[in-house]
N, C-alpha and C positions, 0 to 999 in steps of 0.2 A: 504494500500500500504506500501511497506517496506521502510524504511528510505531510503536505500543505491539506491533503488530506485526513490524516490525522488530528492534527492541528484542529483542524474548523470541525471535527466529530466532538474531540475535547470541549470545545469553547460549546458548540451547540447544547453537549449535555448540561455544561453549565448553565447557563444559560436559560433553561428550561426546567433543570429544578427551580433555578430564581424564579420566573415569573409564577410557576406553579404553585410555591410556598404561599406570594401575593395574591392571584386571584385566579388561577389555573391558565389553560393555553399553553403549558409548555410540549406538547405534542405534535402543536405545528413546527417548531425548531427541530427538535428531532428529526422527525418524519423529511421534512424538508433538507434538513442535511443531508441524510441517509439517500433521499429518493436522485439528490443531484452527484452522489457519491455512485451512483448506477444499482441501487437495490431494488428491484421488485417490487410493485408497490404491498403484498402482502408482506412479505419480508421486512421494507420496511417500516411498516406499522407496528407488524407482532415487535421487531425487535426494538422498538421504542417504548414497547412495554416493561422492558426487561430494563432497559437504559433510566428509566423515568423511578423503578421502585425503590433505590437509594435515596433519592430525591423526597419520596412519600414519606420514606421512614424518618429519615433525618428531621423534615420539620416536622413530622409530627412529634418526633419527640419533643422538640423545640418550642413546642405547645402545653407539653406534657401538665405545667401546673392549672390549663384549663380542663386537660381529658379527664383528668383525675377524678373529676368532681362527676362524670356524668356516663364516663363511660359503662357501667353496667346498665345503665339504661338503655345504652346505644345498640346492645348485641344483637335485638332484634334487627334493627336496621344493616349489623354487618351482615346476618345470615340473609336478608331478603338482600343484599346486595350483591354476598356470593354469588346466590344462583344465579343473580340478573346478569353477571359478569361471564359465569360458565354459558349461558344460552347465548349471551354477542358472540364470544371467544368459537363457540360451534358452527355458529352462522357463517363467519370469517372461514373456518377452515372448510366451509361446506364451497366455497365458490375460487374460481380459476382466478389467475392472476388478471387476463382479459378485463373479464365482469367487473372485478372491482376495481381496474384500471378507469372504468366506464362513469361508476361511481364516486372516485374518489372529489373530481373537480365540484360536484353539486353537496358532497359532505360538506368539502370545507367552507362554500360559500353557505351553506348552511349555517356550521361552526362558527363563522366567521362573524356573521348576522347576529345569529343569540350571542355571544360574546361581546360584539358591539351592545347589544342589546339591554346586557349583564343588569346595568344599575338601574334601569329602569324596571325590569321584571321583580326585585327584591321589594319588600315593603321595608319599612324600618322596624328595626329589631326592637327586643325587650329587655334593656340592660337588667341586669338586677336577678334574673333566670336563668335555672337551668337549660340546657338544648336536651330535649328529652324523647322518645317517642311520639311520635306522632299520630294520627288521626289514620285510617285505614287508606287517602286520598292522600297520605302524607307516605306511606307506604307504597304505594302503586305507584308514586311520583321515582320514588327512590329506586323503585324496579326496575323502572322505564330508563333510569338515568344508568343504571351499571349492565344492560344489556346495548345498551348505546359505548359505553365507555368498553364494556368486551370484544366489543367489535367495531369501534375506530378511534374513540377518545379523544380528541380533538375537541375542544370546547367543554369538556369532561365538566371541567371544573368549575365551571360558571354555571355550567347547566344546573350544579349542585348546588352550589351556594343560592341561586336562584329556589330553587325547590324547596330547602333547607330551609328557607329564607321565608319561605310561606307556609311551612308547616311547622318548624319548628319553635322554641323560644331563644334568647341569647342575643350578645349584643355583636357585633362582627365579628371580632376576635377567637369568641367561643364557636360560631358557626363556622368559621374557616378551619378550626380546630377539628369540628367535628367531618367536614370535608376532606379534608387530609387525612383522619382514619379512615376511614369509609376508603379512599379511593388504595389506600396499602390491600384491604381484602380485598377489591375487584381487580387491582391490578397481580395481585399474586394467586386468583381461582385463575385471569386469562392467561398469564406466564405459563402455569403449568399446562393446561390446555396447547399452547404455542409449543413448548417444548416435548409436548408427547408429539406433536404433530409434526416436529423438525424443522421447522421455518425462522428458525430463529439465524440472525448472522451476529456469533457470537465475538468474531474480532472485531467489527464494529461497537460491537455492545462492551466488550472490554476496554474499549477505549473509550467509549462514554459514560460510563457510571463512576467513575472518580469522579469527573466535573459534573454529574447530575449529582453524587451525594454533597455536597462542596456549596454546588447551589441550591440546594432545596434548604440547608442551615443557615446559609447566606442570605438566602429571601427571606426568610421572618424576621431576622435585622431590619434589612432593607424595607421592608413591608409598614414598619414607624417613621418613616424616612424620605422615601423616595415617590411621591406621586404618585397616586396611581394610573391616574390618564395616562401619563407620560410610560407608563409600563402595558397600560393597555393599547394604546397608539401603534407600540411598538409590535403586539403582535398581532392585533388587525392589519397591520401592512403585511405582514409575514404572513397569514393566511388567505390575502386575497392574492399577492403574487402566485403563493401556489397555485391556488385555484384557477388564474388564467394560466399557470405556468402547462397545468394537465390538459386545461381546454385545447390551449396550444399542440400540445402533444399527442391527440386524442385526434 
């Protein structure tokens, strides 16, 4: 592999933990590295999965004094997140590189859209509460969002925080918190699913999960700090490039 190549897989994982810690979207960095790196586009997706979970675990720990407080209320939502993550993760594997070369350019403008979309979709939080189970509408929301993140994740995270945002209680901090567990079990039921299935490219993925764990610590610093238009800006441009980037290619 070429330096300048590696190089720019390095920086993208970083990169994509960071924004991910802040408000998710770090899937279009990856994906988009990998995909101008010449992967597949199934390839690289699954292996963005794998690149991205350093990332998940790092700031979630890095949250750890808000999970503390709520996380056994949370488990129901991890287990209906599990399986929403293993039924994307099968879907993906059910279809040719083609097909979902076909699909990809209308996902991200998709992704693209609700991420733009993000702070509008959120009502304002309830400082002072727990983030706790939710309503059975709160439940199906959260289904819907880790069978979407098993099978392409891009926008993952806003889609959460969105949803999260309207069923649950908590004031940002805590909801992002609870975001970030959440998306460690959907990204680790689709991982293995990807790795039974073999589509992973794991010298790429070894050179990006140091810089996705790096950045996903690095973003919850950042996350007090740094704008977040200015972090959202940034990867709206990054998802719609792609998106004409496939169109182009397609």
């Amino acid at each position: 592999m070429p330096i300048l190549d590696a190089v720019l897989l390095f920086l993208a994982g970083f990169l994509s933990g960071a924004v991910n810690a802040v408000a998710g979207g770090g899937t279009f960095i990856t994906f988009g590295a990998m995909t101008l790196a010449g992967l597949p586009p199934i390839v690289a997706n699954a292996t963005s999965s794998v690149t991205q979970f350093p990332g998940y675990i790092t700031s979630t720990l890095a949250y750890w004094h808000d999970i503390k407080h709520f996380w056994r209320g949370a488990l129901l939502l991890s287990l209906i997140s599990a399986l929403g993550a293993l039924s994307g993760a099968l879907i993906l594997l059910g279809l040719d590189n083609p097909s979902f070369r076909a699909l990809v350019p209308w996902l991200l403008l998709a992704a693209t859209a609700l991420f733009a979309a993000g702070p509008w979709l959120k009502p304002a939080p309830k400082p002072g509460h727990e983030a706790a189970v939710g309503s059975l509408v709160g439940s199906l929301a959260q289904f819907a969002t880790a069978v979407y993140g098993g099978f392409f994740g891009a926008g993952m995270g806003v889609m959460m925080l969105a949803t999260l945002g309207l069923t649950q209680s908590g004031d940002y901090h805590r909801l992002n918190a609870l975001k970030n567990m959440l998306a460690v079990v959907i990204a680790a039921v689709a991982i293995l699913v990807f790795v039974s299935g073999g589509v992973i490219a794991w010298l790429q993925a070894i050179i990006m999960i140091p810089g996705g764990a790096l950045g996903g610590y690095a973003g919850v610093w950042s996350a007090r700090r740094v704008p977040q238009n200015a972090v959202r800006g940034f990867v709206i441009a990054v998802g719609l490039f792609l998106a004409f980037y496939y169109f182009d290619k397609g």
